[in-house]
C-alpha positions in Angstrom: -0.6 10.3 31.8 -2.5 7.4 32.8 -1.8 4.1 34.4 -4.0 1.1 32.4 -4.1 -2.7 33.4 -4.3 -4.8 30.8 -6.8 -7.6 31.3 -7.1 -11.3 29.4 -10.7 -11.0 27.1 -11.0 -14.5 25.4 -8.0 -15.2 23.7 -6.6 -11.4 23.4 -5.4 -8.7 25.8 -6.9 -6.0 26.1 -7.3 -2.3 27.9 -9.8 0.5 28.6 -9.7 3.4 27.2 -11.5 6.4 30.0 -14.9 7.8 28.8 -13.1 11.0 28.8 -10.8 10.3 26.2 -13.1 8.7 24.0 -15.6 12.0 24.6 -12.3 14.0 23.6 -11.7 12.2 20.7 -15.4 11.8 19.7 -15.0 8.3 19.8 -17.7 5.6 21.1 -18.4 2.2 21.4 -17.7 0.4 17.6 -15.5 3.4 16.8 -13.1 2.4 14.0 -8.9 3.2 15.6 -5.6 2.7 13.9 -3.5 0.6 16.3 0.2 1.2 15.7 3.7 0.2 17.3 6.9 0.8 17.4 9.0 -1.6 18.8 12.2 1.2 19.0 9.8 3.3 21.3 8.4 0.6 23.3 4.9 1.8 22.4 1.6 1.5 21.3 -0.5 4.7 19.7 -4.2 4.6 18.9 -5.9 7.4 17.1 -9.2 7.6 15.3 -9.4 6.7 12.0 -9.3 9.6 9.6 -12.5 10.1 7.5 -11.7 10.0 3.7 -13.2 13.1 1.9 -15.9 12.2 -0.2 -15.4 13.7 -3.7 -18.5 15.7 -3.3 -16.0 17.7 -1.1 -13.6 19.0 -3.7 -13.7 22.9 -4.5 -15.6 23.4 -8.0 -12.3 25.2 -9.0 -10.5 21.7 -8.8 -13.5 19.9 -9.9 -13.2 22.4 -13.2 -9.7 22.2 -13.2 -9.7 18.0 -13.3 -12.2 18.5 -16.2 -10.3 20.4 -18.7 -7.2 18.5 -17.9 -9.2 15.1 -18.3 -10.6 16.8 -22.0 -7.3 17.6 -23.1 -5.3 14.7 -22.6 -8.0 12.3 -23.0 -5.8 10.5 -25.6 -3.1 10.1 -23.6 -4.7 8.8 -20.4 -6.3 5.7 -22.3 -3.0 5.0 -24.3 -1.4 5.2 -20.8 -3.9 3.4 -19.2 -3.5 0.4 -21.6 0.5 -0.2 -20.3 
């Protein structure tokens, strides 16, 4: 546990965050972070922002898998995509 001041910067509040937590995290400077609260906890969480998965990423079983599926109920996709 660690012991932050928070400090006025402009019209926010803000804190630091140590160099070895952002090293452990593999964040830097202009890292993106989730900010959350919860009010019932009395707390404040940040965490890096999770990467989305590019679809490059998907296994060629899925990939095959999404394909036939897509083929086979082509008809019903578009008739449920115009609802």
């Amino acid at each position: 546990m660690l012991i932050q001041k928070l400090y006025k910067n402009g019209n926010s509040v803000a804190v630091t965050i140590p160099k070895e937590y952002l090293n452990n995290l593999n964040l830097e400077e202009g890292s993106e972070v989730v900010v959350e609260q919860d009010p019932e906890a009395g707390s404040i969480t940040i965490s890096r922002k999770k990467k989305v998965k590019p679809a490059s990423k998907l296994s060629p079983a899925f990939l095959k898998w999404l394909n036939a599926f897509n083929k086979q109920y082509e008809s019903a996709l578009k008739e449920l995509a115009k609802r």
